[in-house]
The first five atom37 places (N, CA, C, CB, O) and aatype in JSON, in Angstrom:
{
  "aatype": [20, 20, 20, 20, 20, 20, 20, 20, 20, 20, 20, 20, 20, 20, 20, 20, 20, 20, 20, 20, 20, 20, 20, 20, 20, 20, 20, 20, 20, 20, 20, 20, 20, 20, 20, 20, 20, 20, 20, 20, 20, 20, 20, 20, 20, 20, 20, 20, 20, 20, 20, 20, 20, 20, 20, 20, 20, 20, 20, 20, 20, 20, 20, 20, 20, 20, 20, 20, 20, 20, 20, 20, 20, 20, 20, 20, 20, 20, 20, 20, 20, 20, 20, 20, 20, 20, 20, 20, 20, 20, 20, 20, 20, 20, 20, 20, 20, 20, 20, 20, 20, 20, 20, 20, 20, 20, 20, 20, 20, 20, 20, 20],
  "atom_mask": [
    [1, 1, 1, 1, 1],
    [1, 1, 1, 1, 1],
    [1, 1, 1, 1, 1],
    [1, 1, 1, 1, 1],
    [1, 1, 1, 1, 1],
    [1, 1, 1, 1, 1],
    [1, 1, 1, 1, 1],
    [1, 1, 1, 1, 1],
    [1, 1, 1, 1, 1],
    [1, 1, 1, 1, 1],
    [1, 1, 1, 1, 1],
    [1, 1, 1, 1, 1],
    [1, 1, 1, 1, 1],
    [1, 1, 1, 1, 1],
    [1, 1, 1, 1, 1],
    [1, 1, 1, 1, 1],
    [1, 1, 1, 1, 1],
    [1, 1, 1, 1, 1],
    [1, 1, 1, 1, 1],
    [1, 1, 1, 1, 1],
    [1, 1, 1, 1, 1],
    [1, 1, 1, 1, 1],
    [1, 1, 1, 1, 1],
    [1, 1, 1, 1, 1],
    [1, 1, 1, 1, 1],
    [1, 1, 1, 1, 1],
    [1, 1, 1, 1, 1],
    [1, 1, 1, 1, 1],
    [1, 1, 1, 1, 1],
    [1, 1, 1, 1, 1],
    [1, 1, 1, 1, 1],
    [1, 1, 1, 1, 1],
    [1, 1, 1, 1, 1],
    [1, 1, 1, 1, 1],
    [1, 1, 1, 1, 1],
    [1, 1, 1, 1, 1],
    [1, 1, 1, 1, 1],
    [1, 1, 1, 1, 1],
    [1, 1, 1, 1, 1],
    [1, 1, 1, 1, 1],
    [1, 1, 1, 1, 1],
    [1, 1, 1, 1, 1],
    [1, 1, 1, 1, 1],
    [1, 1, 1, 1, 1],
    [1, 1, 1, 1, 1],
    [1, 1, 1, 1, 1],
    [1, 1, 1, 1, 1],
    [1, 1, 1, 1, 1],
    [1, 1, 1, 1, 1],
    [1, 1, 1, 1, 1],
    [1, 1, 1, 1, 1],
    [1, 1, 1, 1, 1],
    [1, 1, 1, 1, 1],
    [1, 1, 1, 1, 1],
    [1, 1, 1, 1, 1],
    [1, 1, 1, 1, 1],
    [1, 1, 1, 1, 1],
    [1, 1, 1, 1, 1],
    [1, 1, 1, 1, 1],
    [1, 1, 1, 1, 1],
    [1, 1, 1, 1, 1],
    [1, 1, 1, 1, 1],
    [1, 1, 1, 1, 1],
    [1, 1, 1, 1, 1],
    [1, 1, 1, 1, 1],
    [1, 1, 1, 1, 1],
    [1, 1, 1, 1, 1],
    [1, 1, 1, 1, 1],
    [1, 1, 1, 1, 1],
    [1, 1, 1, 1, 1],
    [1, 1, 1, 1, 1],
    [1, 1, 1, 1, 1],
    [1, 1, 1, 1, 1],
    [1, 1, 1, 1, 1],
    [1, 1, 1, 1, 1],
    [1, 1, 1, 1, 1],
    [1, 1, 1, 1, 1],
    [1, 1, 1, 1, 1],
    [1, 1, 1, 1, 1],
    [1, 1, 1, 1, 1],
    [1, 1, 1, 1, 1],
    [1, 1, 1, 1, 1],
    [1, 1, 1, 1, 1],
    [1, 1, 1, 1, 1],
    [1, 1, 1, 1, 1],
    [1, 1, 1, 1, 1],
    [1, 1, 1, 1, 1],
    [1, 1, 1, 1, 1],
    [1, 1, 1, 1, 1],
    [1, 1, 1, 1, 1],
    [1, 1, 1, 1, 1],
    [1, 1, 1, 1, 1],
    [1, 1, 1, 1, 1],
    [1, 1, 1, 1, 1],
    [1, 1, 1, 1, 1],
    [1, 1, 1, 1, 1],
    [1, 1, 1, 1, 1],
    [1, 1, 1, 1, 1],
    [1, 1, 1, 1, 1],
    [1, 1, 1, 1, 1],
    [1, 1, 1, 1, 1],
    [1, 1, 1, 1, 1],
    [1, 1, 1, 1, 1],
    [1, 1, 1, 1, 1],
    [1, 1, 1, 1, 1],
    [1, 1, 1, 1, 1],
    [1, 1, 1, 1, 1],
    [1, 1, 1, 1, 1],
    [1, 1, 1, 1, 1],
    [1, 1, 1, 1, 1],
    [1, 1, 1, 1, 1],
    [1, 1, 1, 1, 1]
  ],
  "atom_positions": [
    [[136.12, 90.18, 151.48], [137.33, 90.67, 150.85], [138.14, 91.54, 151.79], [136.98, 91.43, 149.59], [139.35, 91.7, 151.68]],
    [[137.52, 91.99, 152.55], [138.4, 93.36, 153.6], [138.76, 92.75, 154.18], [137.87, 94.54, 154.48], [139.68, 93.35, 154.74]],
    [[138.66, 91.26, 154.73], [139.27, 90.56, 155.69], [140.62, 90.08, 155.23], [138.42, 89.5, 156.1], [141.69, 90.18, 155.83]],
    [[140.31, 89.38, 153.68], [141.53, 88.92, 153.22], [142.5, 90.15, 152.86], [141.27, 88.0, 152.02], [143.71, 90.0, 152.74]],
    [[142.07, 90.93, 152.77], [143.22, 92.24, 152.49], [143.57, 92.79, 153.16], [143.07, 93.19, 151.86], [144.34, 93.73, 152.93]],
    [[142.92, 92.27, 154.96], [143.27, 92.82, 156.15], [144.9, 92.19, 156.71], [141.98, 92.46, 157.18], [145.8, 92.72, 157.36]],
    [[144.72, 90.57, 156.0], [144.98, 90.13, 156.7], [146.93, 89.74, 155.41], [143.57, 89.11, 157.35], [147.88, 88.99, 155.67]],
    [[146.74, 90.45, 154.46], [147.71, 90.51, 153.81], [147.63, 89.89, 152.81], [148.58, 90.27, 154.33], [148.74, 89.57, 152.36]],
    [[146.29, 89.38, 151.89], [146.64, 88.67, 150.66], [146.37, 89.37, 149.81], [146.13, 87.52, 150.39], [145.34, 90.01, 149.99]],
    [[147.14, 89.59, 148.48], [147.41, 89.92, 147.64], [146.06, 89.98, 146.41], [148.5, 89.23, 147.55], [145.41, 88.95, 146.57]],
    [[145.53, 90.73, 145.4], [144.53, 90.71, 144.65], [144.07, 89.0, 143.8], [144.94, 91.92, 143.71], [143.01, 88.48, 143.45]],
    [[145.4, 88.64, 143.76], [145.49, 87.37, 142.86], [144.97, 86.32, 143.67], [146.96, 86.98, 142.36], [144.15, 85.58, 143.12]],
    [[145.25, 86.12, 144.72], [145.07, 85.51, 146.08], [143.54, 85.49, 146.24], [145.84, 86.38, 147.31], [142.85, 84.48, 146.1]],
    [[143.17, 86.48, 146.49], [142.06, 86.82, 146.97], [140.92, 86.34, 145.75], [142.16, 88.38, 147.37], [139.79, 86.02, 146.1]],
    [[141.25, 86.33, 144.51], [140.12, 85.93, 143.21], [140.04, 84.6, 143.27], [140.54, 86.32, 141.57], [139.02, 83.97, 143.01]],
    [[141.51, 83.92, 143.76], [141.44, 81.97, 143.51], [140.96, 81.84, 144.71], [143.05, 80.82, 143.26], [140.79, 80.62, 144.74]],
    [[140.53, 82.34, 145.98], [140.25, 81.96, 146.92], [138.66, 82.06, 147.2], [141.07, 82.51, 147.67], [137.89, 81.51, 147.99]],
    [[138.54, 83.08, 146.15], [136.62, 83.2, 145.91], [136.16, 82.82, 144.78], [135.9, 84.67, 145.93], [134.97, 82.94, 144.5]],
    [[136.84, 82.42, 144.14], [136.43, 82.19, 142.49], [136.0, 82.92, 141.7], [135.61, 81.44, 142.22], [135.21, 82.52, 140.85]],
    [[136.44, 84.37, 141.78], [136.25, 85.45, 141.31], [137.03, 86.09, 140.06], [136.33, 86.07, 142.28], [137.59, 85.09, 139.59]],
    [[137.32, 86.93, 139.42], [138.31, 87.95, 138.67], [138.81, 88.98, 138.88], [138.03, 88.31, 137.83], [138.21, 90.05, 138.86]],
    [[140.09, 88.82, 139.13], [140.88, 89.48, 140.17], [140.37, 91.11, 139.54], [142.83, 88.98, 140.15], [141.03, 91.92, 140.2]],
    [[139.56, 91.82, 138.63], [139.16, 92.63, 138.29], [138.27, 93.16, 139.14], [138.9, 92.43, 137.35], [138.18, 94.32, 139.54]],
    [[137.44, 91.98, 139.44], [135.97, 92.51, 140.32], [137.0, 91.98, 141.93], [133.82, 91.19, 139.82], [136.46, 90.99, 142.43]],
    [[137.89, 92.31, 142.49], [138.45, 91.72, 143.78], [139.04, 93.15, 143.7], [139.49, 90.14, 143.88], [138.93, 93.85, 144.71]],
    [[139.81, 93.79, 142.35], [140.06, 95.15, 142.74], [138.96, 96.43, 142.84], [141.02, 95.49, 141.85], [139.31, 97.56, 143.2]],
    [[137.5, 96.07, 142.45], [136.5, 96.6, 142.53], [135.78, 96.75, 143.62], [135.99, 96.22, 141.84], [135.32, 97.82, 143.98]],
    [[135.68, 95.85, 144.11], [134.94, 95.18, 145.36], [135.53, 95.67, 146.59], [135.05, 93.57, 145.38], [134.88, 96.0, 147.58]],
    [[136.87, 95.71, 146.46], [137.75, 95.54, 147.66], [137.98, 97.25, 148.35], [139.4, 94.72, 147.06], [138.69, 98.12, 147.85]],
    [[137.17, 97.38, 149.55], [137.38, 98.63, 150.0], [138.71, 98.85, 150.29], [136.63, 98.91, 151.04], [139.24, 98.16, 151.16]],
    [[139.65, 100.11, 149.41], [140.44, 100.72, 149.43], [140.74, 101.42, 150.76], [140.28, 101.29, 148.5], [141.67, 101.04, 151.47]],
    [[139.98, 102.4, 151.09], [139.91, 103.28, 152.3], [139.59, 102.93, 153.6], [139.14, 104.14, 152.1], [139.57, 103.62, 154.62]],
    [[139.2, 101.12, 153.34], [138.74, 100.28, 154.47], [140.73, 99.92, 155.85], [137.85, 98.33, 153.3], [140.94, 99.85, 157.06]],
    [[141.82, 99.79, 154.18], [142.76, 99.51, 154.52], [143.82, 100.5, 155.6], [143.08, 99.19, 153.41], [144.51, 100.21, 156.58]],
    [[143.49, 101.97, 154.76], [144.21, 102.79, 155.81], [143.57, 102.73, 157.09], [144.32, 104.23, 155.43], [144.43, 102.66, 157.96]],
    [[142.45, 102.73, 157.56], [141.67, 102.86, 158.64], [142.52, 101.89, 159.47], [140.09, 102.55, 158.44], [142.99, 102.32, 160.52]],
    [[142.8, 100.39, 159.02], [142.96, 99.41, 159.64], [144.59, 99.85, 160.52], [142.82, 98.12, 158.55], [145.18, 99.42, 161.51]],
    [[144.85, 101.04, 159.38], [146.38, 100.9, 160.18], [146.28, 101.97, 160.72], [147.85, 100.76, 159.41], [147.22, 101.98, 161.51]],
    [[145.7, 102.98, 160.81], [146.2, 104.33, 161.84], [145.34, 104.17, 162.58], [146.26, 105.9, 161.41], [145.28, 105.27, 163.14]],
    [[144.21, 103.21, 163.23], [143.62, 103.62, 164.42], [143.53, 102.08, 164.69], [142.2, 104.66, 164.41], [143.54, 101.28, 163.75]],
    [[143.46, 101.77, 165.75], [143.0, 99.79, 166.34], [141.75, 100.0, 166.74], [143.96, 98.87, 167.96], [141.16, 100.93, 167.3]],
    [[141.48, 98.97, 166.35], [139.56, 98.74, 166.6], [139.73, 98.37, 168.14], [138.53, 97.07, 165.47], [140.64, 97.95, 168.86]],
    [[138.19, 98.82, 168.28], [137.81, 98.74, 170.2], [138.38, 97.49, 170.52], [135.91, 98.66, 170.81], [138.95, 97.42, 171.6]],
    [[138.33, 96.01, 169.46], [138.66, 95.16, 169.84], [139.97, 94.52, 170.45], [138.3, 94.84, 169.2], [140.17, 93.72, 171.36]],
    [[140.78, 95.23, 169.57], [142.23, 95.17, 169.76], [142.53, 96.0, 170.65], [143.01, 95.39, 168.68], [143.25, 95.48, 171.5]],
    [[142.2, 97.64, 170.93], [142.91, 97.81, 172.2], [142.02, 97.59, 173.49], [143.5, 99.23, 172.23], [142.37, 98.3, 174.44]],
    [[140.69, 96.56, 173.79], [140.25, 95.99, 174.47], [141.68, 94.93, 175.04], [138.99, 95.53, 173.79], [142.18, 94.82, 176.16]],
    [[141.97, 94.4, 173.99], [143.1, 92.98, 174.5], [144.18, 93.83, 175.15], [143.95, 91.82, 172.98], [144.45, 93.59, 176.32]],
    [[144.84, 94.82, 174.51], [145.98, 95.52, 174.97], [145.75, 96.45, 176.33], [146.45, 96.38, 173.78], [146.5, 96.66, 177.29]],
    [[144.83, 96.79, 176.12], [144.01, 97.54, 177.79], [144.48, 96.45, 179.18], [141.62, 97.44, 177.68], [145.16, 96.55, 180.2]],
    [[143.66, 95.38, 178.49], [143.37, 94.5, 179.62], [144.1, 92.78, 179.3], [141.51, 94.49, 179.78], [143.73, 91.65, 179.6]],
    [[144.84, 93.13, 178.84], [146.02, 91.54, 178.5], [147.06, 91.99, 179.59], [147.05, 91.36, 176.43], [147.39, 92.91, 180.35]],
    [[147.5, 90.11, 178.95], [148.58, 89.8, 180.04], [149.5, 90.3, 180.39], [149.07, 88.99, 180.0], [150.21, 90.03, 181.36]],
    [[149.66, 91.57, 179.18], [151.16, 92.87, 179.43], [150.66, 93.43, 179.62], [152.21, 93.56, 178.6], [151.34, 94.24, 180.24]],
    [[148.78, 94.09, 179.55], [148.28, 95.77, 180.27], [149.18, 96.3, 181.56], [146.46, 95.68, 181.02], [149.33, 97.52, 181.62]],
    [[149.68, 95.67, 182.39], [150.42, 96.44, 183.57], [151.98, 96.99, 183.24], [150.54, 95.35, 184.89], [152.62, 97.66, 184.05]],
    [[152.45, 96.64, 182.03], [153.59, 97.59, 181.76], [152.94, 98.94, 181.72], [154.41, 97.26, 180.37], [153.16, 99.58, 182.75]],
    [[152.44, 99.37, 181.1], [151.41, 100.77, 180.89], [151.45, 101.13, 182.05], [149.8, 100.67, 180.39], [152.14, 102.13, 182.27]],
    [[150.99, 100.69, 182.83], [150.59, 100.86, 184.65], [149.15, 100.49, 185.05], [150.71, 102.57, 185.23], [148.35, 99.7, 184.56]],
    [[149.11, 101.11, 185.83], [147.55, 101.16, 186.76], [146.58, 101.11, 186.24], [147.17, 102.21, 187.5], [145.81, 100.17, 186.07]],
    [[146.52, 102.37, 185.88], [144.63, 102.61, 185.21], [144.87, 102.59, 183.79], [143.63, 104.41, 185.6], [145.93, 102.5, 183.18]],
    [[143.75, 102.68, 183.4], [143.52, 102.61, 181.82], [143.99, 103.61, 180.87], [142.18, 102.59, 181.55], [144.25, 103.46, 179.67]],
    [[144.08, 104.9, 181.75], [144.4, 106.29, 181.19], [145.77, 106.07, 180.98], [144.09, 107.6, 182.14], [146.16, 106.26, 179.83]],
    [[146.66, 105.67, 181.9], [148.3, 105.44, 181.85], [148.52, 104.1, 181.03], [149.03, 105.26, 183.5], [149.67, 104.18, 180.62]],
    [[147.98, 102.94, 180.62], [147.76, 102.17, 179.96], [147.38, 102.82, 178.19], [146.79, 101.45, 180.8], [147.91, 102.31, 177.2]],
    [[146.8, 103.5, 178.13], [146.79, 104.26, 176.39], [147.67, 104.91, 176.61], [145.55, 105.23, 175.69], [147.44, 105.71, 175.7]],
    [[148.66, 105.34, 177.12], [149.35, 106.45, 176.94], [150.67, 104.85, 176.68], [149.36, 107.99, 178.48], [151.21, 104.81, 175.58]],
    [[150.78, 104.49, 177.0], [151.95, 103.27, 176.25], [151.32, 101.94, 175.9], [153.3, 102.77, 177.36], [151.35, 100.8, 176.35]],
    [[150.82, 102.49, 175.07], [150.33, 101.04, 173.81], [151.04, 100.59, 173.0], [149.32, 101.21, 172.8], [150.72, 99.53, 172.47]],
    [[152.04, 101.13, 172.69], [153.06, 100.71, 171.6], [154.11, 99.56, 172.8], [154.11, 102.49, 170.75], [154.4, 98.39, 172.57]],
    [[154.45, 100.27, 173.9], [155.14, 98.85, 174.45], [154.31, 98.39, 175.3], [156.55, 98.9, 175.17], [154.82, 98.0, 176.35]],
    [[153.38, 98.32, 175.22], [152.38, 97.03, 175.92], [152.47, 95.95, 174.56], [150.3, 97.63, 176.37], [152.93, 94.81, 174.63]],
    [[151.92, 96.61, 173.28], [151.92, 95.74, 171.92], [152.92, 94.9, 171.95], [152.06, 96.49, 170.62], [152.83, 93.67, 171.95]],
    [[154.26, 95.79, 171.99], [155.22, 95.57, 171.61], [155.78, 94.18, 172.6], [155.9, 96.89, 171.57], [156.74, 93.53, 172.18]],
    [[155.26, 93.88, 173.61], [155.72, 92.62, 174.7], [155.11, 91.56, 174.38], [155.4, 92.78, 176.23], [155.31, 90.52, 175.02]],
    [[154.06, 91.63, 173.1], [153.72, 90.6, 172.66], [154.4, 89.77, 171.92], [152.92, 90.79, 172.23], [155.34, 90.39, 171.43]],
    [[154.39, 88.29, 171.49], [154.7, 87.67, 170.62], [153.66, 87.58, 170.07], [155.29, 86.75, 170.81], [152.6, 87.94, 170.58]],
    [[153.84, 86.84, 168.42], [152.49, 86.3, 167.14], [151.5, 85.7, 168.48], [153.13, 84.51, 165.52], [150.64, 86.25, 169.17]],
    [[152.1, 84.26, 168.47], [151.19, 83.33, 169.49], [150.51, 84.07, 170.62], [152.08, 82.22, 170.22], [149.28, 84.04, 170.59]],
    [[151.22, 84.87, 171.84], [150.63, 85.45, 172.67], [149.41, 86.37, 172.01], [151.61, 86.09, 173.4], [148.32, 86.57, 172.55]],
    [[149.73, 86.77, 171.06], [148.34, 87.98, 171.25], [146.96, 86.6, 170.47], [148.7, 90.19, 169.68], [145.77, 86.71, 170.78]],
    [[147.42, 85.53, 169.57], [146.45, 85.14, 169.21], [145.72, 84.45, 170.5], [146.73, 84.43, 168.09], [144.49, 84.46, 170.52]],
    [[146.35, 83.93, 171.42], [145.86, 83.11, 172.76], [144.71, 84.37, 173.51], [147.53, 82.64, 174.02], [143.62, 83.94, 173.88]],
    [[144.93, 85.49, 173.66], [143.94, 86.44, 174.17], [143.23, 86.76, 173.62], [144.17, 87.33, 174.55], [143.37, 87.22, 172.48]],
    [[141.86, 86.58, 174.43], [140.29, 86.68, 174.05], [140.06, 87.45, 172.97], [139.42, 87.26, 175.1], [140.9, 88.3, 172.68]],
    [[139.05, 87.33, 172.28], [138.9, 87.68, 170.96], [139.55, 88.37, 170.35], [138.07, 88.07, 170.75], [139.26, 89.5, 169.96]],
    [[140.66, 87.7, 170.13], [141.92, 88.12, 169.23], [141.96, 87.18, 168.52], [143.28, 88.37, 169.82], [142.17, 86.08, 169.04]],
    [[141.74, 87.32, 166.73], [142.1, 86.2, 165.81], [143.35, 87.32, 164.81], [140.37, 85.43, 164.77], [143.82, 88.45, 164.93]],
    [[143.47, 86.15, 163.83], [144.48, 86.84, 162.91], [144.12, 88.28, 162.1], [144.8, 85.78, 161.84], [145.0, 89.0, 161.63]],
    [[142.82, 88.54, 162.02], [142.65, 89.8, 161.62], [143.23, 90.92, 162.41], [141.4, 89.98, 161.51], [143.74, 91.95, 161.96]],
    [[143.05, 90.48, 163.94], [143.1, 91.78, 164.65], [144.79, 91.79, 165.37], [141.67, 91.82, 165.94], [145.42, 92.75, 165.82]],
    [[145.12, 90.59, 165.28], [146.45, 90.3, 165.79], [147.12, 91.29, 164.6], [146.93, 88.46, 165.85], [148.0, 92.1, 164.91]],
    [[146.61, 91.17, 163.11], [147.92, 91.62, 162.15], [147.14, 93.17, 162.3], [148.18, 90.73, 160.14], [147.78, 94.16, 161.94]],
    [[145.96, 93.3, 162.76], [145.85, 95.05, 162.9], [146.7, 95.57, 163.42], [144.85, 95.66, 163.59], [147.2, 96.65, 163.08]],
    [[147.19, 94.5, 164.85], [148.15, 95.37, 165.99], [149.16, 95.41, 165.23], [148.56, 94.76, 167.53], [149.72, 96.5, 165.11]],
    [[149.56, 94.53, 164.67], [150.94, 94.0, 164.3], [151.6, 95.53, 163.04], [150.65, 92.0, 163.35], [152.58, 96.28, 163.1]],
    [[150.45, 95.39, 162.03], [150.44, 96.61, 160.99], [150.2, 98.56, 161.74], [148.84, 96.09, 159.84], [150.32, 99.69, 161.26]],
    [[149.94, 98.19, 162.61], [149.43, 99.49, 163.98], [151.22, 99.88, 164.57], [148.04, 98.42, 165.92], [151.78, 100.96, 164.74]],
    [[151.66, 98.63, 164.72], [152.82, 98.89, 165.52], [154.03, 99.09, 164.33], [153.09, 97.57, 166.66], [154.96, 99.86, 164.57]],
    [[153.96, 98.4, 163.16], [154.97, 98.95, 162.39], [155.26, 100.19, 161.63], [155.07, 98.28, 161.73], [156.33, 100.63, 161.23]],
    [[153.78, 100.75, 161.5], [153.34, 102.43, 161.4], [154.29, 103.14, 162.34], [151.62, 102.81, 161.94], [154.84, 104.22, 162.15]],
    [[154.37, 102.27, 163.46], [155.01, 103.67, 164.59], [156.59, 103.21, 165.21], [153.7, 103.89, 166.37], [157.01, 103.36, 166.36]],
    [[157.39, 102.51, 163.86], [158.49, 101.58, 164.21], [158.31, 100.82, 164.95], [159.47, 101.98, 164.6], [158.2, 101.64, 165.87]],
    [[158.22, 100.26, 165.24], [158.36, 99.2, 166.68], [157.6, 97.98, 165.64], [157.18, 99.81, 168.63], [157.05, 98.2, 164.56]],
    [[157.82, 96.3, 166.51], [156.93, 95.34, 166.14], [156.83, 94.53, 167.52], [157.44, 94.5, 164.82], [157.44, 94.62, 168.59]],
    [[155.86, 93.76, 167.08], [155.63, 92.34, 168.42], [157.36, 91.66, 168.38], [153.99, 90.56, 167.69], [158.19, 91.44, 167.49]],
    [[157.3, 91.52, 169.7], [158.73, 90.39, 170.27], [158.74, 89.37, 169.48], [158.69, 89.64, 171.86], [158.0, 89.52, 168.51]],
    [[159.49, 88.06, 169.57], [160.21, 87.13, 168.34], [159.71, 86.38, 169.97], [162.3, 87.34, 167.35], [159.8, 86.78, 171.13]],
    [[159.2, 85.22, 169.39], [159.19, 83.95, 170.36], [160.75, 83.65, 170.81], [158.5, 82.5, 169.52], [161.03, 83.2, 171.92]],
    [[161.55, 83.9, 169.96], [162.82, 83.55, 170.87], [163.3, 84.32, 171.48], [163.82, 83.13, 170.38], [164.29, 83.92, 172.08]],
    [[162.89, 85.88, 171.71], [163.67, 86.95, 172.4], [163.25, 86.99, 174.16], [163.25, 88.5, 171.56], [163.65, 87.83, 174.97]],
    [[162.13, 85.54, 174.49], [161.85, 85.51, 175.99], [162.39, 85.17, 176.49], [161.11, 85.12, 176.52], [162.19, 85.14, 177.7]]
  ]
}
């Protein structure tokens, strides 16, 4: 369930998709699992942004690289971040929900 609510579906969604009652989907479903997802990125996600195909906007080392994560994120498109290593749609919409917390979003495939 934390996945599907990670990943943006709705309570109703989430009961026809398990065969459940959307009662026990609002029971079940860690609440406090959701804020987590948006004010901090899992090791996994800023693993990709550390060391992806935009890590060198940031700069050099890794230290100057966290210090601009929002436009390293932000040079991504949808597709680009799903193409880098263990990046699926959970963690792509972490960044994605990470970066709209702090204004900004991923680039538009047509803005390259």
């Amino acid at each position: 369930m934390a996945v599907l609510r990670a990943v943006g579906l709705g309570v109703r969604e989430i009961a026809e998709r398990l065969d459940i009652e959307e009662h026990d989907v609002r029971v079940f479903s860690p609440k406090p699992q959701e804020n987590v997802l948006r004010r901090r990125l899992s090791r996994r996600a800023l693993n990709a942004l550390l060391q992806g195909r935009h890590a060198s906007i940031g700069g050099r080392t890794v230290a100057k690289r966290s210090r601009h994560l929002v436009e390293i994120a932000s040079a991504y498109t949808w597709d680009e971040l799903l193409s880098e290593p263990g990046v699926g749609s959970v963690t792509a919409n972490q960044i994605r929900l990470w970066l709209e917390e702090r204004r900004s979003h991923l680039r538009n495939a047509i803005e390259q």
